[in-house]
C-alpha positions as CSV (number, residue, x, y, z in Angstrom):
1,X,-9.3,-18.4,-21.5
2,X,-12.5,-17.0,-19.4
3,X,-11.8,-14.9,-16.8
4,X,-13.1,-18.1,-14.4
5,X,-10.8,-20.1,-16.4
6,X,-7.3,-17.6,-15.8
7,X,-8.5,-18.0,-11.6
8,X,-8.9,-21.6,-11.7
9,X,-5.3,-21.8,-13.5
10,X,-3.9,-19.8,-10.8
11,X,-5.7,-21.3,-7.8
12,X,-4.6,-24.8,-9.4
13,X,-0.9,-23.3,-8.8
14,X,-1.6,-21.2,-5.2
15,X,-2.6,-24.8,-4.1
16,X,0.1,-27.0,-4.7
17,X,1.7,-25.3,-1.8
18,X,-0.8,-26.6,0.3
19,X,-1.5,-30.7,-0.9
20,X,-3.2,-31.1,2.6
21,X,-6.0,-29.1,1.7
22,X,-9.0,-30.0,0.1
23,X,-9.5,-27.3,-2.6
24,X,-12.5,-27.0,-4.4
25,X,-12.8,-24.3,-7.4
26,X,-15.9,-22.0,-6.8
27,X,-17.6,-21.5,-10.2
28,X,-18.6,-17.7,-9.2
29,X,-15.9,-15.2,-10.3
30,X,-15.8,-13.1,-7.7
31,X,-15.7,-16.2,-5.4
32,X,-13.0,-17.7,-7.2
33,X,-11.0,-14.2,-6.9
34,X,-11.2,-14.3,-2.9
35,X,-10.2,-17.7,-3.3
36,X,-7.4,-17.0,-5.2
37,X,-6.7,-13.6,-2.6
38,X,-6.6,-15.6,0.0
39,X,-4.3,-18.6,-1.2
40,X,-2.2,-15.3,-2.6
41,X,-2.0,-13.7,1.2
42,X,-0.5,-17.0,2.9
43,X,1.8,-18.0,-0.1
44,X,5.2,-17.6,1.4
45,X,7.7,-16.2,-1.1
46,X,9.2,-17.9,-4.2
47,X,9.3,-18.2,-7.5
48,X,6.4,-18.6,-9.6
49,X,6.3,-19.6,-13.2
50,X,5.7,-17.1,-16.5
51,X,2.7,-18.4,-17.5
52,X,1.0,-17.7,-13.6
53,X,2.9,-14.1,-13.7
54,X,1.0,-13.7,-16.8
55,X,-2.1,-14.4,-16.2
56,X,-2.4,-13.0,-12.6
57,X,-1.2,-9.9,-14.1
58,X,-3.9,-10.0,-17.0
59,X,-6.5,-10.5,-14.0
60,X,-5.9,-7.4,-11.7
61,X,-4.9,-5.4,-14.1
62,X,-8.1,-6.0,-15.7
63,X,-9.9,-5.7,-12.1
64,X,-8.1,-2.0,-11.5
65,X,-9.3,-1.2,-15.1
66,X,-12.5,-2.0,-14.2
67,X,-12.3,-0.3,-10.6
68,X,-11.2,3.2,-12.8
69,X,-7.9,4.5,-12.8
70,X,-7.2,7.8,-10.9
71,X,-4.5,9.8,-12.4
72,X,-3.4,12.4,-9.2
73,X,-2.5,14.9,-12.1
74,X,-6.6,15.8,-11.9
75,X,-6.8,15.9,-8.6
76,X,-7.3,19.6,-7.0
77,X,-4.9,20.8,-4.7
78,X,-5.6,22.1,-1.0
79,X,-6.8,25.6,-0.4
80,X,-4.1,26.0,1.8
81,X,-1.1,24.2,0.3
82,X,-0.7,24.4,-3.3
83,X,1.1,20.6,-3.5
84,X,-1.1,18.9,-1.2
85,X,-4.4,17.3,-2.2
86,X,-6.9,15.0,-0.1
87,X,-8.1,12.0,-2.0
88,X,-10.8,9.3,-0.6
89,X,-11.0,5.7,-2.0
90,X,-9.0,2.5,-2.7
91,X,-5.7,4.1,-3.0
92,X,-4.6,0.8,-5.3
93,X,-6.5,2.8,-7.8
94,X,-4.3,5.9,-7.6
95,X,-2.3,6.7,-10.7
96,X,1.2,8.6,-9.6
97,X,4.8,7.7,-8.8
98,X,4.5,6.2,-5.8
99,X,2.0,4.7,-3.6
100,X,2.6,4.2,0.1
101,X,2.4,1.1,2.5
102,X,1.6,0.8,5.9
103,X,3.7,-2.5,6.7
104,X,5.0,-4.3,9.7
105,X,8.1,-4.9,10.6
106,X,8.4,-8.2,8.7
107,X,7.9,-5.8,5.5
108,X,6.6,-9.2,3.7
109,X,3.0,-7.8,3.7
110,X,-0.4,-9.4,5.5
111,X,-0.6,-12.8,5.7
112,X,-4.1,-12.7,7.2
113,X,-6.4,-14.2,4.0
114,X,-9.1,-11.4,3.1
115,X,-8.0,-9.3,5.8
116,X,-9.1,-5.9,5.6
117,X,-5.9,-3.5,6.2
118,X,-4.1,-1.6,3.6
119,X,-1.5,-3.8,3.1
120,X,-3.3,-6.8,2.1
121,X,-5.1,-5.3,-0.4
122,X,-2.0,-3.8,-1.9
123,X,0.2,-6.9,-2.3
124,X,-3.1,-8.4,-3.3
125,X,-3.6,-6.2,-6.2
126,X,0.0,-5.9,-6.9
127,X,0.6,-9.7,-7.3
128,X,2.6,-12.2,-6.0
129,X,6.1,-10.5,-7.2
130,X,5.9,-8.0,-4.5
131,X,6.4,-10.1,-1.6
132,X,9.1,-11.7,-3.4
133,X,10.7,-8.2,-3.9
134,X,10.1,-7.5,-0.2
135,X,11.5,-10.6,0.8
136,X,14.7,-9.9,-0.9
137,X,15.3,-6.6,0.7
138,X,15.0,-7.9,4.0
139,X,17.1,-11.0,3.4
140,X,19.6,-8.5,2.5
141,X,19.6,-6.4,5.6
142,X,19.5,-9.3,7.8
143,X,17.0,-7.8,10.6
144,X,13.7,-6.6,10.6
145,X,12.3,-3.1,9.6
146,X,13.0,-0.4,11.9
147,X,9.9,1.9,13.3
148,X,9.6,4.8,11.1
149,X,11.7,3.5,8.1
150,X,11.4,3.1,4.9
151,X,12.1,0.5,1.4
152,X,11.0,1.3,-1.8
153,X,10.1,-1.4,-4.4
154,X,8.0,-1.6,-7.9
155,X,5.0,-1.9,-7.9
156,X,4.2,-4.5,-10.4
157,X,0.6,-4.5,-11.1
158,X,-0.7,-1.6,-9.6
159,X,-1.3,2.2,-11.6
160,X,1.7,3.7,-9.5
161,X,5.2,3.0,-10.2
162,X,6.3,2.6,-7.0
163,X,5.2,1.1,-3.4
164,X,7.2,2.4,-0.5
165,X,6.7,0.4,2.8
166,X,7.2,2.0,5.8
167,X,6.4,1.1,9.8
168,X,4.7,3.1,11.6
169,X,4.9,3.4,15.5
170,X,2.7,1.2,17.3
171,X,0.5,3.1,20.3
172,X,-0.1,1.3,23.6
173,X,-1.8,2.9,26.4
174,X,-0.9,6.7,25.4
175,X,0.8,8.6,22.4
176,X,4.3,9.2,23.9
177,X,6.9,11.4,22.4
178,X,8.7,8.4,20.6
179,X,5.6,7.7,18.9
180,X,5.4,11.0,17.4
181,X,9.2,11.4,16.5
182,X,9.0,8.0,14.7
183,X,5.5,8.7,12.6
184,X,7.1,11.9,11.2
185,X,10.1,10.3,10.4
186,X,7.6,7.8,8.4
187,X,6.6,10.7,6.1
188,X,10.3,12.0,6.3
189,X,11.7,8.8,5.3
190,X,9.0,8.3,2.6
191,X,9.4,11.2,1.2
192,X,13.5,11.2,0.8
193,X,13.1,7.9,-1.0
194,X,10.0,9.2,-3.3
195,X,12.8,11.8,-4.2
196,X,15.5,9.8,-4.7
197,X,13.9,7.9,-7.0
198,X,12.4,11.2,-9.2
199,X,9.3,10.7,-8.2
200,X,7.2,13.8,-9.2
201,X,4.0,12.4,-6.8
202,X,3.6,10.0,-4.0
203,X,0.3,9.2,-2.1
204,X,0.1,8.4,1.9
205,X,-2.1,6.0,3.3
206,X,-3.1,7.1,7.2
207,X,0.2,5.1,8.6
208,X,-0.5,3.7,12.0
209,X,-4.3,4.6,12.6
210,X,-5.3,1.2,11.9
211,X,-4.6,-1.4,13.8
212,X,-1.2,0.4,15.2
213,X,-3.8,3.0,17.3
214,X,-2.6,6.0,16.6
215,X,-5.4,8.0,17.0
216,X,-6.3,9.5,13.9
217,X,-6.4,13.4,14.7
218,X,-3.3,13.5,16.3
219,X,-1.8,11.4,13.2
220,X,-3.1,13.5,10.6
221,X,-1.7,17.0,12.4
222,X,1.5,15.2,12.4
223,X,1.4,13.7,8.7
224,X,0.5,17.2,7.3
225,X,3.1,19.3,9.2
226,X,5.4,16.8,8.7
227,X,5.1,16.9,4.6
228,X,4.4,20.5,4.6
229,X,8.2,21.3,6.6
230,X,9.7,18.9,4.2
231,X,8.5,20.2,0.9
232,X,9.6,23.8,2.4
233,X,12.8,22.9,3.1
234,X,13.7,20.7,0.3
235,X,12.1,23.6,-1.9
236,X,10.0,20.6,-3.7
237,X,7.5,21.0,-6.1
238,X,6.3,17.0,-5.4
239,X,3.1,16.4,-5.3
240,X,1.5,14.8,-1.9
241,X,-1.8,13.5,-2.0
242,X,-3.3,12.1,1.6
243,X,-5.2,8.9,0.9
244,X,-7.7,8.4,3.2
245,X,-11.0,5.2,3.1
246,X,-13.0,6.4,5.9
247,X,-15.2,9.5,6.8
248,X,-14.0,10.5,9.4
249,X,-10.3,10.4,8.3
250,X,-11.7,12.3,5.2
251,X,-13.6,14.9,7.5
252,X,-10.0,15.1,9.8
253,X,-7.8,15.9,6.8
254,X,-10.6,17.6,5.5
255,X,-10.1,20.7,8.2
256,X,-6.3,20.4,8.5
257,X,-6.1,21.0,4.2
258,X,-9.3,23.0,3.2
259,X,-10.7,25.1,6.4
């Protein structure tokens, strides 16, 4: 099968969920991809057959491939902490034990087709299984996530071996106290699990600056002393790596780490 031919197979099965729609197959690949994204972020959870598991795993493995694969082991560390290093790009790209999720409280992942945010493009390029993994854990506890918790689930698809999903504190008119206390515990939380697990690295997105308005200086000073306390304490050699898309983010984490 073409590469068109594997997304029109698993557009074909995306759409039966939806026999109201009129469907029509674009014959572009990278249209057929968003096509097949965005039938991916509204698909509630359930089971899916082999044949689709195989052959969406084919295609974004492929895709991240293609992307290039960053192992964390060559990244260099921060001038001032010798654990710590500051990496800017897509962090589903990121090779290392475990990548980290900014969810909601739902913990099911966006639902917004082709939305922007960090974690649609991570169930995206994970595949359809984590939302199905997601959607267990919660079923199990019975409630939604708590603010400034944490799950831990594979990550299917993806470089890492691990997602950890974690919501962060969302900032109305001012940054209160609570606020802060709960985005620490997001790194705290994060962390405790990465260890549990033996994870030897884990990689943080910028947790609530998005869309949650955490404004991103105050976020980062928090997300660095935060990590830095815990690896003292917990006398860890894990290796953190702060994940960051934009420039400016880069240029804030930039002076925390290097200057």
């Amino acid at each position: 099968m073409t590469t068109l031919e594997k997304l029109s197979f698993l557009i074909h099965e995306l759409a039966q969920d939806h026999p109201d729609y009129e469907i029509s197959i674009p014959q572009d690949e990278d249209k057929a991809f968003q096509l097949f994204r965005a039938l991916c972020n509204v698909r509630m959870p359930g089971p899916v057959s082999d044949e689709f598991l195989e052959i969406e795993g084919d295609i974004l493995e492929t895709m991240t491939k293609e992307k290039g694969i960053v192992d964390v082991e060559d990244l260099k560390t921060s001038a001032k902490y010798s654990n710590i290093s500051l990496w800017q790009g897509d962090i589903t790209r990121l090779k290392c034990d475990a990548i980290v999720n900014a969810a909601n409280s739902q913990m099911l992942g966006c639902f917004q087709p082709l939305h922007g945010c960090i974690d649609n493009i991570i169930h995206t390029m994970a595949g359809v299984e984590l939302r199905n993994a997601c959607a267990d854990l919660m079923a199990k506890q019975g409630h939604e996530e708590e603010t400034g918790q944490a799950k831990i689930t594979s990550a299917y698809h993806l470089p890492s071996q691990y997602v950890i999903h974690t919501v962060g504190p969302i900032v109305s008119l001012y940054v209160t106290r609570k606020n802060k206390q709960d985005l620490a515990s997001c790194y705290k939380n994060c962390l405790d699990l990465a260890s549990e697990k033996g994870c030897h690295s884990i990689a943080f997105c910028c947790i609530s600056t998005g869309v949650f308005h955490f404004p991103q200086d105050k976020a980062a000073k928090i997300a660095v002393e935060t990590v830095n306390e815990w690896l003292k304490e917990h006398k860890s050699d894990m290796h953190v790596i702060f994940n960051v898309f934009k420039d400016e983010d880069y240029d804030i984490y930039h002076q925390l780490l290097e200057e």
